[in-house]
N, C-alpha and C positions, 0 to 999 in steps of 0.2 A: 357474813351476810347482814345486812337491814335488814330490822327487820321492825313492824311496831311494834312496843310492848305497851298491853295493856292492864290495867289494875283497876281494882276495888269496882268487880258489880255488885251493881246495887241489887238485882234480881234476877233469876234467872232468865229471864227474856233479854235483859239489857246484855247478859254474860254472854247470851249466843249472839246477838245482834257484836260486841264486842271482838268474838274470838270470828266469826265471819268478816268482821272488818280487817283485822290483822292479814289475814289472806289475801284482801283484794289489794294487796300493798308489792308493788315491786322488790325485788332484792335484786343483791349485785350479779345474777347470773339468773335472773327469773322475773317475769313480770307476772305480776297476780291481783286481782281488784281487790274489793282491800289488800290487791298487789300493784297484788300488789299484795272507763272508762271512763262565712265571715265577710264581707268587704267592702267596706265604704271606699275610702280613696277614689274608690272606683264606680263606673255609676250605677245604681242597683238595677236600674229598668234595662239593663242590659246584660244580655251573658254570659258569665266568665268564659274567655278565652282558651279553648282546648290546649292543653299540655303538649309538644311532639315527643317522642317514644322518649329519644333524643335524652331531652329534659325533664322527664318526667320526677318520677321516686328517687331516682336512682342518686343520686346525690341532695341528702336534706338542706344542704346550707345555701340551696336554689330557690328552697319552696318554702319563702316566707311573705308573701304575697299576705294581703291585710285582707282582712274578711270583710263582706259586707255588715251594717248593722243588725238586718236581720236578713238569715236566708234558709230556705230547706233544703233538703239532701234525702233523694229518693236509695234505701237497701234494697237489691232485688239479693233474695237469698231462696234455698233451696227449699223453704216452709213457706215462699210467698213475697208479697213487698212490705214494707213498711216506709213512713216517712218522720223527718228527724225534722222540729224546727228549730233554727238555732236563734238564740238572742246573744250578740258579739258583749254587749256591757255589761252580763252578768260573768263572764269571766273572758276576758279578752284575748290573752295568753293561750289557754283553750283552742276558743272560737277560731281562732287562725290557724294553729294545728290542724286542726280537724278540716278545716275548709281546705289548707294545702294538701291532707293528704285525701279525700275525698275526687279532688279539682285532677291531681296525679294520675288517678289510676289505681293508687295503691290499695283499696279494699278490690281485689280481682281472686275470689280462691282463696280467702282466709276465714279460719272456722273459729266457729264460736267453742273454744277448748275450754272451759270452765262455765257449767249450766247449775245451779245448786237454785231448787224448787223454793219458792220461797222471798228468794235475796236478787239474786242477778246472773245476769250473761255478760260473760268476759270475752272478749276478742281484741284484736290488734297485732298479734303476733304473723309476721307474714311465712306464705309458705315457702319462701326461698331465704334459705339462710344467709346469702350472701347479700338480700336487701334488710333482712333481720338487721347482721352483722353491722350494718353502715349507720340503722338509724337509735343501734343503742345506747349511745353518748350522744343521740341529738335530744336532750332535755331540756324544757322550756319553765320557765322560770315561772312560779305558782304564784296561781288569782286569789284572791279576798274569795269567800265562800256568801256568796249573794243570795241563794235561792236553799232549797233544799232535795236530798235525796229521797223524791217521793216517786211512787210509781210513775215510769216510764220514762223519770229523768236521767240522763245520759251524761257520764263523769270520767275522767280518766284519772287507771291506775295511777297511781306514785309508788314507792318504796323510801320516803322519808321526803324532805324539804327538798323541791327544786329539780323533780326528779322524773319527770311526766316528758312519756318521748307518743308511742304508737297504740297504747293498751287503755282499752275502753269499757266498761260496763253500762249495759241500761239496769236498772233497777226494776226487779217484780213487783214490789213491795214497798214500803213507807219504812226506808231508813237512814228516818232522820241519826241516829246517834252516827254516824257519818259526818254528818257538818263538821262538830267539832273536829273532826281528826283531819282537815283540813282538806277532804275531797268536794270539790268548787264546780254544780253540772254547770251548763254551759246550754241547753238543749233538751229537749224534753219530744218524746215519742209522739205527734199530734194524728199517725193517718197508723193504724195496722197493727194495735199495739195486742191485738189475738193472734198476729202472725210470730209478734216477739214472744210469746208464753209458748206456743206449740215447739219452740225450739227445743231439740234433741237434751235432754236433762239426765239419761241412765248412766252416764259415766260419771255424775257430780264432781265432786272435789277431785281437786290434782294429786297425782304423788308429790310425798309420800302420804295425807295423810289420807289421801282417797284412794279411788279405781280409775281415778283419771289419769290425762298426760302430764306427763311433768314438764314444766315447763324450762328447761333447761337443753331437755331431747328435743324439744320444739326448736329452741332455738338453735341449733346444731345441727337438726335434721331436717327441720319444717315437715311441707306434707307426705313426706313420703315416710315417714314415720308413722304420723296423723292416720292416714290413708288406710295405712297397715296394720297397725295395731288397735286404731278406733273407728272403724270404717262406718260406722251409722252417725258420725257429726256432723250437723249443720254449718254450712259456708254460703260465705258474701260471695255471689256470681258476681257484684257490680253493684259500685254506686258512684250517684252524677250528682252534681247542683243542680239543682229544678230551677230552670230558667224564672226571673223574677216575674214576669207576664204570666206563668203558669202558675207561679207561688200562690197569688191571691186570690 
């Protein structure tokens, strides 16, 4: 498995900030934050164009549509709404990500499986394993790190260089020593960000080294797993691009 290795803290803050990054970092069979969390082309005062079922998620090498330069993205989740605003120049690769699977359909029923008090909420993992399965080799080629991970910015997992498919975290917290290790946000928390803290946090860390889900039975099982065995997690009911007229 990838995995990051990390060396030489300098103090014990930086060590935990360190060994919490290694986590949100993807591996070959797991996505974790340090496992590890658009459209110009097109004209921003207008829309984006609803997805049909059709075309939706279901095949990623459909859903590469270019992001607006700036756009937001309303979560409604099961602790309330919040709103994402994105900036496409601070990581571009990202921003288009996120906008296609946002634009999809694809946040419908996916939980936030990795909550650690503190650091971040992890999600991206979907509940059907069979759209899991499709988008785990869809990996997008990683941005320059432009901004930083400061509360309420919004990053996606990797698991080493080039490695960023569906797996997200916002950030609690001020962690910067993230930059360095090349996680690039894209987007930043502007409307709700008391509904992102209320999020379900008593299961923390994943297996093995936590009481949480492993993210391997996630991706094998999705929620029915989820469901069953972690039944107090918070999930994405739904999210849209907030039309540009609404944006401002």
């Amino acid at each position: 498995m990838k995995k990051l290795m990390l060396f030489g803290a300098l103090s014990l803050t930086l060590s935990l900030g360190l060994a919490r990054a290694e986590d949100i970092k993807k591996e070959d069979d797991k996505l974790s934050v340090p496992a590890d969390a658009n459209a110009l082309p097109q004209d921003s005062a207008k829309a984006p164009k609803p997805l049909t079922v059709a075309s939706s998620f279901a095949d990623p090498a459909k859903l590469n549509e270019k992001a607006p330069e700036t756009f937001k993205a309303q979560f409604d989740t099961t602790k309330g709404k919040f709103t994402i605003e994105v900036t496409r120049s601070l990581s571009p690769n990202g921003a288009d990500r996120f906008y296609n699977l946002v634009r999809s359909g694809y946040f419908k029923d996916v939980a936030f499986f990795r909550v650690i008090n503190g650091f971040m909420c992890q999600f991206g993992i979907h509940g059907d394993p069979a759209v899991s399965a499709k988008w785990r080799e869809a990996s997008i080629s990683d941005d320059a790190v432009k901004t930083s991970n400061t509360r309420g910015a919004i990053t996606f997992a990797t698991a080493g260089p080039n490695t960023r498919t569906t797996q997200l975290f916002i950030n609690f917290g001020d962690n910067r020593n993230l930059d360095g290790m090349g996680f690039s946000p894209f987007g930043k928390v502007t409307e709700g960000m008391e509904v992102v803290d209320k999020i379900n946090k008593e299961y923390g860390e994943g297996a093995p080294r936590g009481r949480g889900p492993d993210q391997g039975r996630i991706q094998q099982e999705g929620n029915t797993y989820l469901k069953k065995d972690f039944p107090n997690l918070d999930y994405i009911k739904s999210a849209t691009i907030v039309p540009a007229e609404a944006a401002k």
